[in-house]
N, C-alpha and C positions, 0 to 999 in steps of 0.2 A: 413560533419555533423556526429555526432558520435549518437550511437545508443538510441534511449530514454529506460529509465529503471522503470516500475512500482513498486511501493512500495506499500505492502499490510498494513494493520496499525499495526498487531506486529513488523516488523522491525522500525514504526512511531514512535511509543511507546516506545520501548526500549531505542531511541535514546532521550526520553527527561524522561523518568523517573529513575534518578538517584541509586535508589537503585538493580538496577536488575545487579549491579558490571561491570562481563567482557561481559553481553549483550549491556550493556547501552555503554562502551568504543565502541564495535565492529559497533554495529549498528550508532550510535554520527558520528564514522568516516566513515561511508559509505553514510551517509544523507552528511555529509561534502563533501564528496567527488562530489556526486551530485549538489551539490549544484555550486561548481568549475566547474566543467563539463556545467553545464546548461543542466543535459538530465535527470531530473526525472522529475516521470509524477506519479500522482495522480487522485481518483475520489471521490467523491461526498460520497461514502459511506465511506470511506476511513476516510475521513474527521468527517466523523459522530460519525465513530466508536473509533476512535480516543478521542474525544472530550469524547463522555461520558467512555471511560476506564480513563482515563489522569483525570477525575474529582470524579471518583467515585471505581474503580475497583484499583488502584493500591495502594501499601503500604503507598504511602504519596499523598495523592491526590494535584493535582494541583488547585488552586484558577480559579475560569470558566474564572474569568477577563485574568489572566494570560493565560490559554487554548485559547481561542477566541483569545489571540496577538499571538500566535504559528499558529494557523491557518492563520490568516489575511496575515500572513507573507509566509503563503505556497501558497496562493492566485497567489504567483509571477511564478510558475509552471504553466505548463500547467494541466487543471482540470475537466476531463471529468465530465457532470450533466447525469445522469442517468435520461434516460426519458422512457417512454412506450415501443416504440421500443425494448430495450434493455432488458425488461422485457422475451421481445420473446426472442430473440435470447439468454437469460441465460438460461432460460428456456430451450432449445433446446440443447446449449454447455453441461448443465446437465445431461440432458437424452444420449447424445453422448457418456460423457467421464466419466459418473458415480461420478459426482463431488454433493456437496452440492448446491444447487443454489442462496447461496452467494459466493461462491467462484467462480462458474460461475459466477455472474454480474462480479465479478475484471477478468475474463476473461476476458469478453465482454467490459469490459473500456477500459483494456490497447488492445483490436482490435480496438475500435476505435480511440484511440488515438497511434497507429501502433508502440507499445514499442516492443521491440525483446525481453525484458525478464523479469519476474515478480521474484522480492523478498521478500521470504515469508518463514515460518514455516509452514503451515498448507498446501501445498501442496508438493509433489515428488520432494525432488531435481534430478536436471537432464532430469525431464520428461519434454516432448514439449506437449502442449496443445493448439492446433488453430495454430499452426506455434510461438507458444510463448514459447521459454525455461523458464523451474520454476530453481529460483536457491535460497539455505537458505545457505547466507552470515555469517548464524552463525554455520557452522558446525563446 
């Protein structure tokens, strides 16, 4: 079984909004790549966040009908729901590793859903966090 890989929602993002050029190629073929593989893994906020960048925040907004089919379709991932518990425990990955604590919850998701490595902009490429390698696929 090959390794699960969390996806934060900037690499999400990139990969379906068109205009952001050699992000949107890089990120497109990395979700692709996932997608072949069968090893990403997604959460709840993720999704959220996504959703409203993808309908409101990017240069060409997405139609919500059409954001909602982009989702429903990530549905087929595995999809951590972020519940109470988790609250704790980001809370606490925060205060540890001096993170914001949303970036801690996508800590705390991709531990529960035990991904080896989170891809992302917004955290340290190269740095381990909880036994999780951060890597930004778009360097």
């Amino acid at each position: 079984m090959r390794d699960k890989i969390f996806v934060d929602t900037n690499i999400l993002v990139y990969a379906h909004d068109l205009s952001t050029g050699d992000r949107h190629a890089k990120a497109f073929s990395i979700i692709e790549s996932l997608w072949e593989a069968e090893t990403g893994v997604l959460s709840t906020q993720v999704l959220q966040e996504f959703y409203v960048t993808v309908t409101r925040k990017i240069k060409n907004p997405l139609k919500p009908t059409d954001a909602r089919e982009i989702i429903r379709n990530y549905l087929a991932w595995p999809v951590q729901i972020n519940d109470p518990e988790m609250t704790i425990q980001a809370s606490e990955i925060a205060e540890k590793n001096n993170l914001s604590f949303w970036d801690a919850l996508i800590v705390a998701a991709a531990l529960r859903l035990q991904a080896k490595k989170i891809i992302t902009e917004d955290l340290n490429h190269g740095q381990i966090i909880e036994g999780i390698l951060i890597g930004n696929p778009l360097l």
